[in-house]
N, C-alpha and C positions, 0 to 999 in steps of 0.2 A: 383773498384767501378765504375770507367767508363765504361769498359764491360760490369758491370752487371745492369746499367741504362741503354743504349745503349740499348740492349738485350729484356729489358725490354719493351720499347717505340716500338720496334719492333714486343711484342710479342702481346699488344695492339693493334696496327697495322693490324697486322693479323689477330687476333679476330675481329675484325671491319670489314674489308672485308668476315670474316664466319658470317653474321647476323643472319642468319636463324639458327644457334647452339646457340649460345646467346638469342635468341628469344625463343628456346624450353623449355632453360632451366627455362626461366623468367615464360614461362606460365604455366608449371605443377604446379608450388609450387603456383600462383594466381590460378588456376582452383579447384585446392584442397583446398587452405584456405577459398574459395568462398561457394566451395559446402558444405564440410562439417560443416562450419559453418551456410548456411542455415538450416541443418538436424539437427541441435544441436550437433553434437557428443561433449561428454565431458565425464570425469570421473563422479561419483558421488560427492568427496570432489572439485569440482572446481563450482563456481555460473556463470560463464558466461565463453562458448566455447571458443570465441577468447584469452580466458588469457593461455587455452591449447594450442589452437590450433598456433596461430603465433610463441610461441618457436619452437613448431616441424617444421612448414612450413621454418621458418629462417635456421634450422637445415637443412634442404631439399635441400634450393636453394644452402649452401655452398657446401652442397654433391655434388650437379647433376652437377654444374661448375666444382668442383676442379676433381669427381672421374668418371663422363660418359663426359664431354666439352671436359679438359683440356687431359684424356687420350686418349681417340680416335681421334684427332686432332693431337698427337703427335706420335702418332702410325704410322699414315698413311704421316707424315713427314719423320719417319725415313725408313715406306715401299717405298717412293719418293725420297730418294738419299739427300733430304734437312739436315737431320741432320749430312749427313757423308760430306759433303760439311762446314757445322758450325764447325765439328772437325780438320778441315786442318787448322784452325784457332786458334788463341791464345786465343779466348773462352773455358774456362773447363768446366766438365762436371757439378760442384757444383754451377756455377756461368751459366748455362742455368738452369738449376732446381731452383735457384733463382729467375731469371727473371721468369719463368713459375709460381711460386705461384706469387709473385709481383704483376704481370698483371693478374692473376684469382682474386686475392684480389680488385685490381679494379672493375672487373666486379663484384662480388659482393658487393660491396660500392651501386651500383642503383640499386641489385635486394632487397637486405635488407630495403632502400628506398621505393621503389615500392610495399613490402610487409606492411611494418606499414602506409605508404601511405592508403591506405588499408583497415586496420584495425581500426585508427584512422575515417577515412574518413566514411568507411561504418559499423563498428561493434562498433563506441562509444570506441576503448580503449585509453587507458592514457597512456602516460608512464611514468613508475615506476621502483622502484628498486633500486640494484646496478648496473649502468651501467659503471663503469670501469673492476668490473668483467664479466659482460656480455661480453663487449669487449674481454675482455683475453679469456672467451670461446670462441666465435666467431676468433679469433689468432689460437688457439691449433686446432680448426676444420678445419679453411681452411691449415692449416699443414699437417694433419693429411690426410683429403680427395684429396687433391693433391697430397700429395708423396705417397699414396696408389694407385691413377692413373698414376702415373710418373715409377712407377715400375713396373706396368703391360706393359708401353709405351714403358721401356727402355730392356725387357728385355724377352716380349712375340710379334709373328707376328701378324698385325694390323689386323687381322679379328677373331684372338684368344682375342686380347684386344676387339674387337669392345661387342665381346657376353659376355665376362666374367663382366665387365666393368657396362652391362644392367642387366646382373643377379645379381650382388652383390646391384644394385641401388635399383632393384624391393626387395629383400632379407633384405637388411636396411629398406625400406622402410615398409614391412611388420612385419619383428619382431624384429627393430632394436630401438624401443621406439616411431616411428615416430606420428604416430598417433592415438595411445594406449600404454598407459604404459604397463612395461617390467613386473612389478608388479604383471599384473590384466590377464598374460599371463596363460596357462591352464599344469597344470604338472610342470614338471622338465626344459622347455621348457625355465621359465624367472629366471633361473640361468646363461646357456650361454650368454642371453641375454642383460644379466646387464654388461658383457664387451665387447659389442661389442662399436666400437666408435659412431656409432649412437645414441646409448642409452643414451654414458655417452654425447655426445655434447647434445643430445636435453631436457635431465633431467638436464645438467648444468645449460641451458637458463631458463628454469621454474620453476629454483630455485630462480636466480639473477634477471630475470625480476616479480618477484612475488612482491605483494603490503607491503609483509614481507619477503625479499628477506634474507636468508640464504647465506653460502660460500658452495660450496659444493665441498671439497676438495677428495674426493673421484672419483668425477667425473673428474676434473683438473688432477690426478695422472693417472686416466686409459687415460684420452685424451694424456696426457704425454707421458706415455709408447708407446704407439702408436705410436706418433707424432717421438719421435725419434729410435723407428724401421724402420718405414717406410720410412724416410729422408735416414740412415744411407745406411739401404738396398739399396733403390735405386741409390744412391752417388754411389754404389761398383758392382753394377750388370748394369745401364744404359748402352747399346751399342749404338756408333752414327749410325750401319749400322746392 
């Protein structure tokens, strides 16, 4: 437990010295909830965009920390000789991929903030719902998009993680529920769709945060699955060199 506090206070640390990564990531998911909520995007059964739009963008900012910040960052530690230096050390490999979501859960702590900030401030929303479920989704997603980043970190070269990393971001981003239901998708297209983990984290949130907030245990089991493939995986394939 000391290591992996230790580790952790370190890995803040070092996020604080990268501001301008922290900084990217804070303002795609504000420039997107901004715009398209000026434009109205919204489903039809929803009366007001921001009740759409902030689950997705909340869904957005855990993504772009835990799966474009936190792995390209760690790619290019272990292309620097810094992670095989952390392995001469009685730090294990379970207990850095600990501290690495830890301190990504922190930085999302202010972007989550900054986004109902936001929304509250400039769109009139309230908040509603279940919010100890919404938390558990917001848990299984930053799991889920970190060790999905940690495994591309731990076990592809840091300019194979840097593109792979940006494609799967843009790829969520567009057919992954973010800011269109998986639903209202064209063809055979919002089948795959409905498991991908962007889907099920950002239909979890606009389930839980709705003014008739539902459990949506289906969505919880696909983030699940996920959540412990992608830990597991990574736990057994991460190299420090």
């Amino acid at each position: 437990m000391n290591a992996l506090l230790a580790q952790t206070r370190m890995e803040l640390l070092l996020s604080l010295r990268r501001a301008e990564g922290i900084l990217i990531t804070m303002i795609v998911p504000v420039i997107l909830l901004i715009f398209f909520a000026s434009i109205g995007l919204k489903p039809d059964d929803y009366e007001d965009p921001i009740d759409f739009l902030l689950p997705g963008m909340l869904a957005l900012a855990v993504m772009s920390t835990g799966l474009v910040s936190l792995s390209i960052r760690t790619a290019y530690e272990r292309n620097y000789g810094v992670l095989k230096r952390l392995g001469s050390t009685p730090l294990s490999r379970p207990t850095l991929i600990g501290a690495k979501i830890l301190a990504t859960m922190a930085v999302q702590v202010v972007q989550i903030a900054v986004l109902v900030g936001i929304a509250v401030a400039g769109y009139g929303w309230r908040p509603s719902g279940a919010f100890l479920w919404a938390l558990l989704a917001v848990l299984l997603g930053t799991v889920v998009f970190a060790g999905l980043g940690l495994l591309m970190a731990g076990a592809l070269r840091a300019e194979t993680t840097l593109a792979l990393a940006n494609a799967l971001y843009i790829g969520f981003l567009l057919l992954g529920g973010i800011v269109w239901p998986v639903e209202e998708m064209p063809g055979l297209l919002s089948i795959p769709a409905r498991l991908l983990p962007s889907s099920a984290f950002a239909d979890a949130l606009r389930e839980t945060l709705s003014a008739q907030p539902t459990l949506p245990w289906v969505n919880f089991l696909i983030l699940a699955a996920w959540s412990i493939l992608a830990i597991v995986v990574a736990s057994r394939t991460f190299r420090w060199e």
